[in-house]
C-alpha positions in Angstrom: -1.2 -21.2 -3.5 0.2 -19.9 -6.4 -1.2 -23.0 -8.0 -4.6 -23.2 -6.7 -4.6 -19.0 -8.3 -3.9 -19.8 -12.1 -6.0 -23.2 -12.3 -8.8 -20.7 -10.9 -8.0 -17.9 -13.3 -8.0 -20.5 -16.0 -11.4 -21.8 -14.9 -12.8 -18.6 -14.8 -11.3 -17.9 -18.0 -13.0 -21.4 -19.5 -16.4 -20.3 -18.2 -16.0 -17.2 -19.8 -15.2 -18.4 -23.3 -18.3 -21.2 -23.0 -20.5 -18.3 -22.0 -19.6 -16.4 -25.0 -19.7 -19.6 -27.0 -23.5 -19.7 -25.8 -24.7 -17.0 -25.9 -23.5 -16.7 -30.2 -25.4 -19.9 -30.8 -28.7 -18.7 -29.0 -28.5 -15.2 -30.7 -27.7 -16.9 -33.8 -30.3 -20.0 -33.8 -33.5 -19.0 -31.7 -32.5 -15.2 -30.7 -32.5 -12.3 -32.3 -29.9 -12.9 -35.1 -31.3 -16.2 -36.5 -32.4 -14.5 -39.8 -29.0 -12.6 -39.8 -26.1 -13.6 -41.9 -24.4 -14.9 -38.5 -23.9 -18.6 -38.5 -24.4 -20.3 -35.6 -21.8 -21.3 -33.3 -21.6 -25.2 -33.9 -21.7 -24.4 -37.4 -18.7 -22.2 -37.3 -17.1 -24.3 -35.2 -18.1 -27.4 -36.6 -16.5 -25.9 -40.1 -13.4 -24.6 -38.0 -12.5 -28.4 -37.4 -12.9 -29.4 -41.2 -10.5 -26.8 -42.0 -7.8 -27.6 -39.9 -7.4 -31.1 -41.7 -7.0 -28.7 -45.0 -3.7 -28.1 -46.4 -5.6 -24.3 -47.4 -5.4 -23.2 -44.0 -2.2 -24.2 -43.1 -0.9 -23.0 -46.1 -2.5 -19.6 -45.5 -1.7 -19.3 -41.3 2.2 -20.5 -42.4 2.5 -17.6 -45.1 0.7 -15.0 -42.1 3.3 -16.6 -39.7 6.0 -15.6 -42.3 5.0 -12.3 -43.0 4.7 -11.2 -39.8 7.9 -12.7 -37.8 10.1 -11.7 -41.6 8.5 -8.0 -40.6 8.7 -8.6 -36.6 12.3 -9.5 -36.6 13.5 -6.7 -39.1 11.4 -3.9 -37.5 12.9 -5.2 -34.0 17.2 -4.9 -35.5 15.8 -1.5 -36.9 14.2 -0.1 -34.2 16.7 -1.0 -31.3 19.4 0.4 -33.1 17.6 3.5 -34.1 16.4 3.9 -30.1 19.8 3.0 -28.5 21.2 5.7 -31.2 18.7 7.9 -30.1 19.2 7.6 -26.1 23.1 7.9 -26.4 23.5 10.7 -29.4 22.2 14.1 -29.1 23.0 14.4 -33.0 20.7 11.5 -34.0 17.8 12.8 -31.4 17.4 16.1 -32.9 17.8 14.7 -37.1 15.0 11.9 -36.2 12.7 14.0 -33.7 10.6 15.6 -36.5 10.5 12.3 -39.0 9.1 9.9 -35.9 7.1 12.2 -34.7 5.8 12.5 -38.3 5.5 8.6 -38.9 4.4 7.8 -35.2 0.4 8.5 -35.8 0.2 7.3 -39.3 -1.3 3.9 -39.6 0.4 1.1 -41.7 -3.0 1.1 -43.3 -2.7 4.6 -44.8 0.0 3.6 -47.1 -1.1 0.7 -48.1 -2.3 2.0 -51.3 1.6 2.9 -52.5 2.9 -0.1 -50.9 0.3 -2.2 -53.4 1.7 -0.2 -56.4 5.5 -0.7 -56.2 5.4 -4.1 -54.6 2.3 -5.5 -55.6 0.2 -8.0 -53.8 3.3 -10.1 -52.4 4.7 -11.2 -49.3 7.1 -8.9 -49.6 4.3 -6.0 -49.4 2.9 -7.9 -46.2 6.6 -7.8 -44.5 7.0 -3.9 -45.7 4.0 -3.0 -43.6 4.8 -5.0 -40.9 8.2 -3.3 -40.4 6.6 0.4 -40.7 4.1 -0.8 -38.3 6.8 -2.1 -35.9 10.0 -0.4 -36.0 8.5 2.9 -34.9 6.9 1.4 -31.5 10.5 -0.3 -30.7 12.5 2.8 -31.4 10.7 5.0 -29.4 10.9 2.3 -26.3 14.3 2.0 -26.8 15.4 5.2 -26.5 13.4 5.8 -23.4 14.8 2.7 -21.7 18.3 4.6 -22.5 17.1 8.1 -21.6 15.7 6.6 -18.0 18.9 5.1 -17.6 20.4 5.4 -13.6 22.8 8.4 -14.3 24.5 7.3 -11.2 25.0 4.0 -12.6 26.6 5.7 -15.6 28.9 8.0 -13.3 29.9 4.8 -11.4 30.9 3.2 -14.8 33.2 5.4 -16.0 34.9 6.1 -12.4 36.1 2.7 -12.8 37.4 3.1 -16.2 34.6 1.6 -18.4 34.8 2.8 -22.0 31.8 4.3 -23.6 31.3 1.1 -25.1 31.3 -1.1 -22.0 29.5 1.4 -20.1 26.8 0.9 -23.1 26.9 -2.6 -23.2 27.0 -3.5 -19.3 24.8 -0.6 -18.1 23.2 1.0 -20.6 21.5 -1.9 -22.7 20.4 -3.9 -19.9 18.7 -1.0 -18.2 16.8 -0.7 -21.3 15.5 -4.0 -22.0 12.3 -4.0 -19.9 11.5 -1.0 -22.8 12.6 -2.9 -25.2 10.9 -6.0 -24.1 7.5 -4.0 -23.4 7.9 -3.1 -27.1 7.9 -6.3 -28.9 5.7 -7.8 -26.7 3.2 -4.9 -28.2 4.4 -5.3 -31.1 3.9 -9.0 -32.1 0.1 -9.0 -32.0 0.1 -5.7 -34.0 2.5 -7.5 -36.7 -0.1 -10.5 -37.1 -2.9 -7.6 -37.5 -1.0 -6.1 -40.1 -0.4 -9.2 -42.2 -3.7 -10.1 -42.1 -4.6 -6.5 -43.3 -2.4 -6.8 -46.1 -3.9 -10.2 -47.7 -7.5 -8.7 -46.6 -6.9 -5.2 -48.5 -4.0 -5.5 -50.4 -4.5 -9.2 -51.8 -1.5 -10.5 -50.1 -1.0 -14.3 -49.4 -2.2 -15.7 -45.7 -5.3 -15.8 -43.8 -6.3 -12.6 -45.0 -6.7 -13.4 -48.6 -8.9 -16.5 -47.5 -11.2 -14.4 -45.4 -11.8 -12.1 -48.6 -12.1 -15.2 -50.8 -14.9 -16.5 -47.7 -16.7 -13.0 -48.1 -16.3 -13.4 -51.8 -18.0 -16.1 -52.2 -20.5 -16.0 -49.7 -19.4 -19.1 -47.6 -20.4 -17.9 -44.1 -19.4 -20.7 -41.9 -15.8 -20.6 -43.7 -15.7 -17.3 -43.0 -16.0 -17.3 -39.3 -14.5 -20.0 -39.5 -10.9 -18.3 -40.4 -12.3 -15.3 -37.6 -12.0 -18.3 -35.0 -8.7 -19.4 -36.5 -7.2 -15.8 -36.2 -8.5 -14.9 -32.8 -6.7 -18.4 -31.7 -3.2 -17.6 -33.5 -3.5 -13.9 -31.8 -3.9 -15.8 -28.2 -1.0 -17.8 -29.3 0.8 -14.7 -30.5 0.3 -12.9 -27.1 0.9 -16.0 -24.9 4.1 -16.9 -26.2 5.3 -13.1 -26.0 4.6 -12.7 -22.7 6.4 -16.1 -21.8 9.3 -15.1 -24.1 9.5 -11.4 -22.1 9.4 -12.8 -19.2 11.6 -15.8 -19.9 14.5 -13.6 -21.4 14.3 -11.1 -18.6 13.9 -13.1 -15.4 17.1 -11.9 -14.1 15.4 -8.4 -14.0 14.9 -6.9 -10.5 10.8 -5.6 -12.1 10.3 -9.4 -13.6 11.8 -11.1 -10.1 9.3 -9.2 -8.4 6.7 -9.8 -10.1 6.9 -13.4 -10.1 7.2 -13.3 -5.8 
């Protein structure tokens, strides 16, 4: 039964994309965008498949890739051990309170512009915004997941002798990794946005420095081209999150019953 559900929710799915798919070429050859910019859709498809036999593109998605896992991974380390500091100490709460709540609405985006000036337009740049853009998100999960901690769990930890430590490590951290799991699963497709961003706007390396060498040069079909290349890596992105969440925290009671 459980079958019969996802090959249906992946047909649907299918007929959705093909609709889409359709409906771009007939605005784009006979509708009303044919004298528009927009290529049509076999074009940018057809376009799409030359470039994936370049080493261009791969060259550009494997530098994206880079810059945003390098980013991903460090804005993860950072932010977990800044939340779980958070949740545990009433010292580090009140000394980061006003800074996060400072950094929390700015967009990576917004300092770009010093970013560009001290690193220039490097990898490095792309992997600095990706951690500002990350690390905030993750700390702020964790340290909810280790304020909503079961206090009664806690109380039954130490009367049978656990340590702080132990309690923090058998109690306290796994309670918290649905948060924390919810976090980089949010997380990931916001680090691929952001290196993009950063080759778009800031000249960086990837597949945003060849969409604004496409628009450059006028080459519309390469341009959509990369769009189409992009959207797929971000469905790629989300997919294998999700799988990786839920892989890593099957034990979990929310995850078991959720897959009942």
């Amino acid at each position: 039964m459980r079958n019969q559900s996802q090959l249906l929710r992946y047909g649907i799915g299918s007929l959705g994309v093909a609709a889409a798919v359709g409906l771009w070429q007939i605005a784009a050859a006979v509708g009303p965008l044919r004298d528009s910019p927009l290529p049509t859709a076999t074009a940018a498809l057809s376009r799409t498949w030359q470039l994936l036999f370049t080493a261009e593109m791969w060259r550009a998605t494997g530098e994206t890739i880079m810059m945003m896992m390098i980013g991903l991974i460090i804005g993860v380390v950072f932010g977990i051990v800044l939340g779980v500091a958070i949740g545990i100490s009433p010292l580090a709460m009140h000394a980061t309170r006003v800074p996060l709540e400072f950094l929390k609405p700015v967009p990576p985006i917004v300092i770009l512009p010093i970013v560009l000036l001290v690193l220039g337009p490097t990898m490095q740049m792309g992997i600095f915004l990706v951690v500002f853009g990350t690390f905030i998100t993750v700390a702020v999960q964790s340290a909810a997941g280790v304020f909503d901690t079961d206090p009664v769990a806690r109380a039954t930890g130490r009367s049978y002798g656990m340590g702080k430590l132990e309690i923090l490590r058998s109690i306290v951290i796994p309670s918290a990794l649905p948060y924390i799991g919810t976090a980089i699963r949010i997380s990931a497709p916001i680090a691929l946005i952001i290196s993009v961003i950063a080759g778009l706007l800031g000249g960086g390396p990837g597949l945003g420095q060849s969409l604004l060498l496409s628009q450059v040069t006028g080459d519309r079909e390469k341009l959509f081209a990369y769009v189409l290349i992009l959207g797929t890596l971000g469905l790629l992105v989300q997919a294998l999150s999700q799988w990786a969440e839920r892989r890593l925290l099957h034990w979990h009671p929310q995850y078991r019953k959720e897959d009942a």
